[in-house]
Rosetta silent file (secondary structure, phi, psi, omega in degrees, C-alpha in Angstrom):
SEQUENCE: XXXXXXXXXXXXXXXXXXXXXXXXXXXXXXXXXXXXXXXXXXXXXXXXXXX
SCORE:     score description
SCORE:     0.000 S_00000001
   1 L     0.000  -41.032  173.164   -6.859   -9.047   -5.977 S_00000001
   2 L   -65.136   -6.983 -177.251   -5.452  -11.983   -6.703 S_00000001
   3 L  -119.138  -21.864  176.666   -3.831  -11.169  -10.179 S_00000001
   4 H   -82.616  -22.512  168.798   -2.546   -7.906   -8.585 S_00000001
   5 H   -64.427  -67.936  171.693   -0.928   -9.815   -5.919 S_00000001
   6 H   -13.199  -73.876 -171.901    0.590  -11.942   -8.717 S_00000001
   7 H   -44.413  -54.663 -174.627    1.861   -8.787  -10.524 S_00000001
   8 H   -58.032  -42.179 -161.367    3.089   -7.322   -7.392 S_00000001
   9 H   -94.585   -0.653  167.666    5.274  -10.340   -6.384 S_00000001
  10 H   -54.676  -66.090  176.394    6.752  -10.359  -10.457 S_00000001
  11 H   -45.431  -69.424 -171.455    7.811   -6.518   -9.802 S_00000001
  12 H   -51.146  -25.178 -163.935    9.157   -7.109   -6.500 S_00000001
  13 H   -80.621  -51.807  174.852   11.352  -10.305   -7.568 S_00000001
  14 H   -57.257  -62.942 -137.879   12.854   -8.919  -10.847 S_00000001
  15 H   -90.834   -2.712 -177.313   13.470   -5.432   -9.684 S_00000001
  16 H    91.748   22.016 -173.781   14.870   -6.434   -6.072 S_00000001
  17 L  -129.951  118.291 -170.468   12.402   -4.774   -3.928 S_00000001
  18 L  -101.463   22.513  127.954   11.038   -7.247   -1.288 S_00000001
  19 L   -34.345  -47.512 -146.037    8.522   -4.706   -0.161 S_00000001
  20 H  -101.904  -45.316 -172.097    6.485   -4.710   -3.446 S_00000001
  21 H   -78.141   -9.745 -177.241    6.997   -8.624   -2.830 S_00000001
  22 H   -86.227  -67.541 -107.572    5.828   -9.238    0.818 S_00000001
  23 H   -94.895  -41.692  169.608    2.679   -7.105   -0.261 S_00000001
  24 H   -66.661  -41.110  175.901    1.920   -9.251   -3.549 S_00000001
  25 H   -40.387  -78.665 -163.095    1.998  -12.256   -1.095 S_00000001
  26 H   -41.678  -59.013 -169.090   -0.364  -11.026    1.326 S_00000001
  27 H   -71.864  -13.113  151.797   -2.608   -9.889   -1.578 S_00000001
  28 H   -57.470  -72.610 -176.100   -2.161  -13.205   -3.137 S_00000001
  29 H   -50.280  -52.748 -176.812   -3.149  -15.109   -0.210 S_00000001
  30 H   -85.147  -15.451  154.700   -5.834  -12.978    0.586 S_00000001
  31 H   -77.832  -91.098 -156.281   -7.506  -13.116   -3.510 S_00000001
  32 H   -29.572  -42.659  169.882   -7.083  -17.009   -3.510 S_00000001
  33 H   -84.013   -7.058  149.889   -9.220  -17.221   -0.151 S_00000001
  34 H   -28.949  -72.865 -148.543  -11.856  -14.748   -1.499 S_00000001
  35 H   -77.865  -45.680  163.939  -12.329  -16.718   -4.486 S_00000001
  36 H   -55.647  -22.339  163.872  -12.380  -20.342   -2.515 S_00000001
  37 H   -68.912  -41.740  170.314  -14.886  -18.994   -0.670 S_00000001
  38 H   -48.171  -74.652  175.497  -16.780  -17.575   -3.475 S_00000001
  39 H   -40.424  -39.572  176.486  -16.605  -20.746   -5.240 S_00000001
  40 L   -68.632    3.629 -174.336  -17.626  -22.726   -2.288 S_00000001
  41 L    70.678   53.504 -164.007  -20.662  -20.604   -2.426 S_00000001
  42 L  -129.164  126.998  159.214  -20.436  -18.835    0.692 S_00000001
  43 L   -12.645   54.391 -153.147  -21.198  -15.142    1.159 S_00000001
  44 L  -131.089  122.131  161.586  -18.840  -12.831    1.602 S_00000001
  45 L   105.599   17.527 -179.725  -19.089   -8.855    2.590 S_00000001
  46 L    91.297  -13.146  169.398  -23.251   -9.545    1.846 S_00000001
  47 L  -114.348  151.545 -169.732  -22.663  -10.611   -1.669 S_00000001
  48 L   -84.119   -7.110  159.677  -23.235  -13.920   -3.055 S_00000001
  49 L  -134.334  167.737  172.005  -20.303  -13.835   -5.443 S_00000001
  50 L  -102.529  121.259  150.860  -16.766  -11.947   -5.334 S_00000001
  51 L   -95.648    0.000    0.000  -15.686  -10.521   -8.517 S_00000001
């Protein structure tokens, strides 16, 4: 989620479309706290890691 947010906010920047770019944020923001959670070793959705 987190590399597709990346990607998404790439598209949106070059090509001009700040749709594609608020939406790579969010899914930035919302990989990066997955994966600190994961890493802190904390549960999440019932599984003990996120991939």
């Amino acid at each position: 989620m987190l590399t597709l947010g990346v990607i998404l906010m790439l598209i949106g920047f070059l090509l001009g479309i700040p749709f594609l770019w608020t939406i790579g944020v969010v899914l930035a923001v919302i990989g990066a706290v997955l994966w600190i959670l994961g890493a802190a070793g904390r549960e999440i959705g019932g599984r003990r890691h996120y991939y």
